[in-house]
N, CA, C and O atoms as a DFTB+ gen file, in Angstrom:
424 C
 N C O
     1  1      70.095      40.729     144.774
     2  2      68.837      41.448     144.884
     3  2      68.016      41.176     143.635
     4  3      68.339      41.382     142.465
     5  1      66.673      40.576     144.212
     6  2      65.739      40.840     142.611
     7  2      65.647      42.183     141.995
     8  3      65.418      43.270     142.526
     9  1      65.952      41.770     140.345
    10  2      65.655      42.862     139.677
    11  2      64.597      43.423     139.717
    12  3      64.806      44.635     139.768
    13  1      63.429      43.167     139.722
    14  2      61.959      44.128     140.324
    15  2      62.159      44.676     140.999
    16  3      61.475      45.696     140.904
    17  1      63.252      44.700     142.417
    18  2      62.909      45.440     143.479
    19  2      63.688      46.284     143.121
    20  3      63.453      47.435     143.488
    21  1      64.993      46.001     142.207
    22  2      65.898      47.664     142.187
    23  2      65.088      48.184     140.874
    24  3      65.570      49.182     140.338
    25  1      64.494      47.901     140.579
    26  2      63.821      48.707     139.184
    27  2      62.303      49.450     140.372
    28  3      62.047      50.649     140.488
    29  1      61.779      48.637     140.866
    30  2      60.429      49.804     141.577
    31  2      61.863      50.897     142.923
    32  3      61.872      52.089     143.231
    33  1      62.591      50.014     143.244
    34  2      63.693      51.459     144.031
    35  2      63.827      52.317     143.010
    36  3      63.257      53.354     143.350
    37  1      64.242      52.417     142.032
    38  2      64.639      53.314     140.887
    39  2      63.609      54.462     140.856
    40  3      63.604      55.688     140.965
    41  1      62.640      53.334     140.630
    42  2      61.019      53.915     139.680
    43  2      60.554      55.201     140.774
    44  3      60.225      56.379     140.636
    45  1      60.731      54.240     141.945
    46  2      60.507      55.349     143.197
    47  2      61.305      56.757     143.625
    48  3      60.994      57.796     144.208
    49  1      62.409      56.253     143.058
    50  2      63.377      57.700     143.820
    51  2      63.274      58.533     142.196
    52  3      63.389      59.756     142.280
    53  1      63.145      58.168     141.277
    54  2      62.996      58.871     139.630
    55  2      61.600      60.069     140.627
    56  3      61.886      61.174     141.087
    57  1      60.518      59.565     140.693
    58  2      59.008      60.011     141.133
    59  2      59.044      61.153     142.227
    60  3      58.511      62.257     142.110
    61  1      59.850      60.641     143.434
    62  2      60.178      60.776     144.049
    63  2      60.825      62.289     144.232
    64  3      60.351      63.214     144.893
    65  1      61.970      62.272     143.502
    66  2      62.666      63.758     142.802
    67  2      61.688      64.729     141.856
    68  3      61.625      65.925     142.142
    69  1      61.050      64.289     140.912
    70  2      60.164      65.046     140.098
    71  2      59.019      65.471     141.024
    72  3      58.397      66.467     140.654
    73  1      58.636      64.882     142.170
    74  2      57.235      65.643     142.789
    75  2      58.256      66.704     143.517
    76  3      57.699      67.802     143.549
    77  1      59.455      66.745     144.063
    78  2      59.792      68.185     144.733
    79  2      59.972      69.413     144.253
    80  3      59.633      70.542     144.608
    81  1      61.074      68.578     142.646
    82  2      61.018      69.990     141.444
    83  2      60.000      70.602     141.597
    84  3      58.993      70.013     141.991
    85  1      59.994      72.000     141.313
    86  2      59.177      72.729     140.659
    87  2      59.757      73.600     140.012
    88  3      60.861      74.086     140.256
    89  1      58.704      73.961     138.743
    90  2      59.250      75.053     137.460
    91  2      59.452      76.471     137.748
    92  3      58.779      76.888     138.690
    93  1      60.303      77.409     137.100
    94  2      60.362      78.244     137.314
    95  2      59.443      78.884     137.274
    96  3      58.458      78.431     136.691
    97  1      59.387      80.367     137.957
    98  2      57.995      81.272     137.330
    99  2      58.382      82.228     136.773
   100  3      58.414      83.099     137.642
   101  1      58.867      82.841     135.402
   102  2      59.406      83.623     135.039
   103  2      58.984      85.164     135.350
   104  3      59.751      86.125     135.280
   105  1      57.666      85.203     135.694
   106  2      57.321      86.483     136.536
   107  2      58.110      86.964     137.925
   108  3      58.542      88.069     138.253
   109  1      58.116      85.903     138.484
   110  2      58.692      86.069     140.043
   111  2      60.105      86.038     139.470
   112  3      60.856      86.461     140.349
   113  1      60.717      85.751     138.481
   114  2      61.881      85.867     138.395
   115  2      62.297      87.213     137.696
   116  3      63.318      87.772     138.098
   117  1      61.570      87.759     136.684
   118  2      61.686      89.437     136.594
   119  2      61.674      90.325     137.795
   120  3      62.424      91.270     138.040
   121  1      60.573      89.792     138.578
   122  2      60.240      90.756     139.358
   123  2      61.721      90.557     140.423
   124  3      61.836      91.384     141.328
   125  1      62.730      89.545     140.293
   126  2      63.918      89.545     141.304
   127  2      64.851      89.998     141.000
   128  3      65.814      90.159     141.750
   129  1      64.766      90.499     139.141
   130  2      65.965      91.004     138.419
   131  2      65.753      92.705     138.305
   132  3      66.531      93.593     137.957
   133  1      64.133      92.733     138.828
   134  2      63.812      94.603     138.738
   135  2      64.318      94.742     139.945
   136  3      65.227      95.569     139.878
   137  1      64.164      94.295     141.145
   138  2      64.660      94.203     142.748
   139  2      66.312      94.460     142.502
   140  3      66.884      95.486     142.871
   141  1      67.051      93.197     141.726
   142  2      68.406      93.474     142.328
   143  2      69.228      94.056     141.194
   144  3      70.221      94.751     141.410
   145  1      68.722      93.708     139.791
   146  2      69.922      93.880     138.837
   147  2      69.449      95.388     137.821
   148  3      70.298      95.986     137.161
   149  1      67.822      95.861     137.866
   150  2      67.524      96.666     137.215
   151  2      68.112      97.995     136.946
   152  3      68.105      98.617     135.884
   153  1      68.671      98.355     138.192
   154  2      69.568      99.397     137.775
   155  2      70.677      99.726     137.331
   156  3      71.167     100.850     137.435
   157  1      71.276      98.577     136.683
   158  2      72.208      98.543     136.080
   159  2      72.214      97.699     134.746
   160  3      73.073      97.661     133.865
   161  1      71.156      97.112     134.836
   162  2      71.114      96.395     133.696
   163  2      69.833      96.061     132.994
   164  3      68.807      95.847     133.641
   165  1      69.874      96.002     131.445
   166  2      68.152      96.414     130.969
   167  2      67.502      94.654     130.873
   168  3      68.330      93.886     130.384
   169  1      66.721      94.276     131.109
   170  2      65.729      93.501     131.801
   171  2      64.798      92.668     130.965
   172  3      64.430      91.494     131.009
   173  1      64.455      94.088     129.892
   174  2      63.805      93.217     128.518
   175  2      64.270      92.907     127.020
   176  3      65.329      93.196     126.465
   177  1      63.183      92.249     126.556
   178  2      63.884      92.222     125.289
   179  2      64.552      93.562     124.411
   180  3      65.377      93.386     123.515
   181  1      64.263      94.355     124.650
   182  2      64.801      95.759     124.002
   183  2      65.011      96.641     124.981
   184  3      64.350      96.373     125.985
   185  1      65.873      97.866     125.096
   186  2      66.051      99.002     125.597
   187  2      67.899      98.551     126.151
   188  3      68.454      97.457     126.048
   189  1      68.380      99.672     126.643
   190  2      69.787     100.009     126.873
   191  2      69.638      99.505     128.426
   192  3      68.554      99.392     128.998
   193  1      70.964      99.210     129.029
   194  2      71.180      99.118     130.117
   195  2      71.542     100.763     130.874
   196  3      71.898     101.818     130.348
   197  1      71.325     100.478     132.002
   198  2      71.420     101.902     132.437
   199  2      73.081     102.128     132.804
   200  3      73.694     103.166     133.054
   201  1      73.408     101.114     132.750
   202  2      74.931     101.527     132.851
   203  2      75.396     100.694     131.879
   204  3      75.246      99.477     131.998
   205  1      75.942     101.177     130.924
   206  2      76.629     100.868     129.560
   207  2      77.511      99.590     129.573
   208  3      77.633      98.654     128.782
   209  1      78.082      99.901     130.772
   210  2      78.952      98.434     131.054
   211  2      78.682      97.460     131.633
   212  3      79.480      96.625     132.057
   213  1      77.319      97.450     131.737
   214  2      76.324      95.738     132.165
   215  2      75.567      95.280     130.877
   216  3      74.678      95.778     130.186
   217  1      76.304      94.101     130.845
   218  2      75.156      93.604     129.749
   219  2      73.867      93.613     129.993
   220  3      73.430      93.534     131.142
   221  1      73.124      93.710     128.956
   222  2      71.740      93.185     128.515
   223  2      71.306      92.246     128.819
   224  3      71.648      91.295     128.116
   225  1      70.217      91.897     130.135
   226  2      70.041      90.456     130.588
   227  2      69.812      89.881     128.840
   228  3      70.302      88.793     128.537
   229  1      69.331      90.396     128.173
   230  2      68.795      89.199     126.894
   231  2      70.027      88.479     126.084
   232  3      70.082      87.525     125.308
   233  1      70.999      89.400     126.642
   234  2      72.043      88.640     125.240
   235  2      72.816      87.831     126.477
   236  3      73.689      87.195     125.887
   237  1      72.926      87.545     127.878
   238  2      73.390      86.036     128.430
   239  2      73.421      85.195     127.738
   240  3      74.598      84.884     127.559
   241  1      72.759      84.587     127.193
   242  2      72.281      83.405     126.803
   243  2      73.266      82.820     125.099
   244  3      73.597      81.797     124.499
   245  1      73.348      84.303     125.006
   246  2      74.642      84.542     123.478
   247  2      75.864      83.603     124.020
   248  3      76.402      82.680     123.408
   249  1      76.221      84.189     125.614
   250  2      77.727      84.002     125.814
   251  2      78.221      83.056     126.448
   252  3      79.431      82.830     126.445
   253  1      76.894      81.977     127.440
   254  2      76.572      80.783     127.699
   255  2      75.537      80.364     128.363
   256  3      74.868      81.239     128.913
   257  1      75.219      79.320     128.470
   258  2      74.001      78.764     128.725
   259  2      73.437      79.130     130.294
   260  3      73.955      78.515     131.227
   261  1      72.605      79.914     130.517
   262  2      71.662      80.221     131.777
   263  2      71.667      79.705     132.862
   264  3      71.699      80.197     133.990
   265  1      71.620      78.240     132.357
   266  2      71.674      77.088     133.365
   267  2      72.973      77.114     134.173
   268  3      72.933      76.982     135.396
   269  1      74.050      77.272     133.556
   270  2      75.214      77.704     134.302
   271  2      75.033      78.460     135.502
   272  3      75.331      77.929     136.572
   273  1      74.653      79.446     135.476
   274  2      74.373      80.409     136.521
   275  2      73.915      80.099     137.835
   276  3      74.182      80.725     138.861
   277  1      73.197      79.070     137.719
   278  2      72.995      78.285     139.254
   279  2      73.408      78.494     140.498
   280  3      72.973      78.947     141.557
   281  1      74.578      77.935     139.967
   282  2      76.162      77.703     140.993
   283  2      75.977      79.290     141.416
   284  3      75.366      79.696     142.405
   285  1      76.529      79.936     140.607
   286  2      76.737      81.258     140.515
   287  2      75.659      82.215     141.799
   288  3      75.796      83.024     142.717
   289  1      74.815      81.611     141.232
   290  2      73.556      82.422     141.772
   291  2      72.957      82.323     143.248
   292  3      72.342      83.129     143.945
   293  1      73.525      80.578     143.507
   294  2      73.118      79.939     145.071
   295  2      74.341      80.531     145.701
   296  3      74.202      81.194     146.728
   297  1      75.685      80.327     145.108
   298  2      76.709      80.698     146.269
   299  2      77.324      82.378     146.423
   300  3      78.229      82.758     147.165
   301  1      76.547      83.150     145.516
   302  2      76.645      84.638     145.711
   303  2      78.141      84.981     144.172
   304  3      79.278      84.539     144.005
   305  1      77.369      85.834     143.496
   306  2      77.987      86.076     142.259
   307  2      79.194      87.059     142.549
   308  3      78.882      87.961     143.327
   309  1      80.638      87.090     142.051
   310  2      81.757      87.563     142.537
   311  2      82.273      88.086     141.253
   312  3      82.995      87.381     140.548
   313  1      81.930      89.316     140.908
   314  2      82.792      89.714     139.699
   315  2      84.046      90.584     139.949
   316  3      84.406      90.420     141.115
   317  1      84.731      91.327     139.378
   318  2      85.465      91.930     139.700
   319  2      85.727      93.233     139.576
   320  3      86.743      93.869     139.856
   321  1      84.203      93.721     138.908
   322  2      83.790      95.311     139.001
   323  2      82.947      95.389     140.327
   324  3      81.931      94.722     140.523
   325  1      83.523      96.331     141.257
   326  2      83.062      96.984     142.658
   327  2      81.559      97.267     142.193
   328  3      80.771      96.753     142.988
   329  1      80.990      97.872     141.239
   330  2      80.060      98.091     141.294
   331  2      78.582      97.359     141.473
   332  3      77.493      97.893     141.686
   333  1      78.930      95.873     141.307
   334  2      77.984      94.688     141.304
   335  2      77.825      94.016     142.586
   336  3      78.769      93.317     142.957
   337  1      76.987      94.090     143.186
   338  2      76.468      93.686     144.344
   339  2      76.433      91.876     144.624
   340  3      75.981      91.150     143.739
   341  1      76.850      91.410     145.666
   342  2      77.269      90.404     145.999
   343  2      75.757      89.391     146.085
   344  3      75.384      89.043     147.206
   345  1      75.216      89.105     145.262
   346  2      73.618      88.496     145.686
   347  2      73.720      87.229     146.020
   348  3      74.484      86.725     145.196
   349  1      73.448      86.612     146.608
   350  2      72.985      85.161     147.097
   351  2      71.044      84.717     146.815
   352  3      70.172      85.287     147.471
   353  1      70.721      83.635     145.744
   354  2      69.002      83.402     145.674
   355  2      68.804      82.363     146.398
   356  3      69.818      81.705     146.632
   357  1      67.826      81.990     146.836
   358  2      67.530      80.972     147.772
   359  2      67.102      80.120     146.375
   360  3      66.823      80.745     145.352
   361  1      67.066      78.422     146.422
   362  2      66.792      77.714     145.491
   363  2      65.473      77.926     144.484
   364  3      65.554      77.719     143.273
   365  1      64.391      78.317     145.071
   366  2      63.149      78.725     144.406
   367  2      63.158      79.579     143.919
   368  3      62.280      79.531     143.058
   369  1      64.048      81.175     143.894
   370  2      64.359      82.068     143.092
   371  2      65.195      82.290     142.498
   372  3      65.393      83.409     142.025
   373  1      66.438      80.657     142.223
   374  2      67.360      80.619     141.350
   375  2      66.556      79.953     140.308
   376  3      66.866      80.229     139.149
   377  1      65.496      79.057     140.513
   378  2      64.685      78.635     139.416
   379  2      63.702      79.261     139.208
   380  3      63.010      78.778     138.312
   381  1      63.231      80.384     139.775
   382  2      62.359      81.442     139.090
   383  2      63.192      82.540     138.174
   384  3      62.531      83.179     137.356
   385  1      64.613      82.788     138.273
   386  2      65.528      83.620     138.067
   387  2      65.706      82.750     136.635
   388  3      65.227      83.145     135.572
   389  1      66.420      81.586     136.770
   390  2      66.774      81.022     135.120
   391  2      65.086      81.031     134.362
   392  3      64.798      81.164     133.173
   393  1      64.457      80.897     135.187
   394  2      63.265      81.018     134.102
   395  2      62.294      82.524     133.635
   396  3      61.274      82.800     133.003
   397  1      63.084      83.029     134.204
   398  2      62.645      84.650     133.774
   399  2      64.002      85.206     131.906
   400  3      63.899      85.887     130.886
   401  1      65.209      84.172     132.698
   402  2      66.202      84.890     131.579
   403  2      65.757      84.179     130.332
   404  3      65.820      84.778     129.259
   405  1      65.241      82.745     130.405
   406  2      64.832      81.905     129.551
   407  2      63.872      82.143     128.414
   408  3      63.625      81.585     127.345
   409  1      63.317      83.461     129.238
   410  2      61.876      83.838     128.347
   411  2      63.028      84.937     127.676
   412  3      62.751      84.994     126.478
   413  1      63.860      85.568     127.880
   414  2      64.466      86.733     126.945
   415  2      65.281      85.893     125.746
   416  3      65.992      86.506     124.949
   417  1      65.085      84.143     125.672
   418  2      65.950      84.115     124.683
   419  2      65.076      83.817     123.599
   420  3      65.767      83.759     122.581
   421  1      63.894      83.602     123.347
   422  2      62.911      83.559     122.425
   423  2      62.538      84.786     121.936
   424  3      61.649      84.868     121.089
């Protein structure tokens, strides 16, 4: 195969992938953590969680990287305290979701 043609295949599927991405919206992603996680857990940069034994969305990011959470987040999160609700995000509000926690680490 000529090399031009696997370099414009490349060039194309690189382009290709970047026009479907889209960025998170860290608004729409608060507004999914006041919906599912707010009552148990505090949301902004300051204040207590409402239940003592949920972390602080802001300090995630202390214990590993956000981006992790993905997985987590598309195939429904499984902890092993009863009290945490089984959530499943559809792809556009797992990347509005990492980009809402993203803004609590600045």
């Amino acid at each position: 195969m000529d090399a031009r043609w696997l370099m414009l295949g490349l060039a194309a599927a690189m382009f290709g992938t970047a026009a479907i991405a889209r960025p998170g919206d860290g608004a729409a992603g608060h507004a999914l953590a006041q919906k599912h996680c707010g009552a148990c857990h505090a949301l902004d940069k300051v204040g207590k969680s409402p239940k003592p034994e949920a972390p602080p969305f802001r300090t995630l990011h202390e214990r590993y990287p956000v981006e992790g959470l993905e997985e987590a987040l598309a195939e429904g999160m499984v902890t092993l305290h009863p009290d945490m609700p089984e959530i499943t995000f559809a792809p556009d509000d797992i990347d509005d979701f990492i980009a809402y926690l993203k803004t609590l680490e600045k």
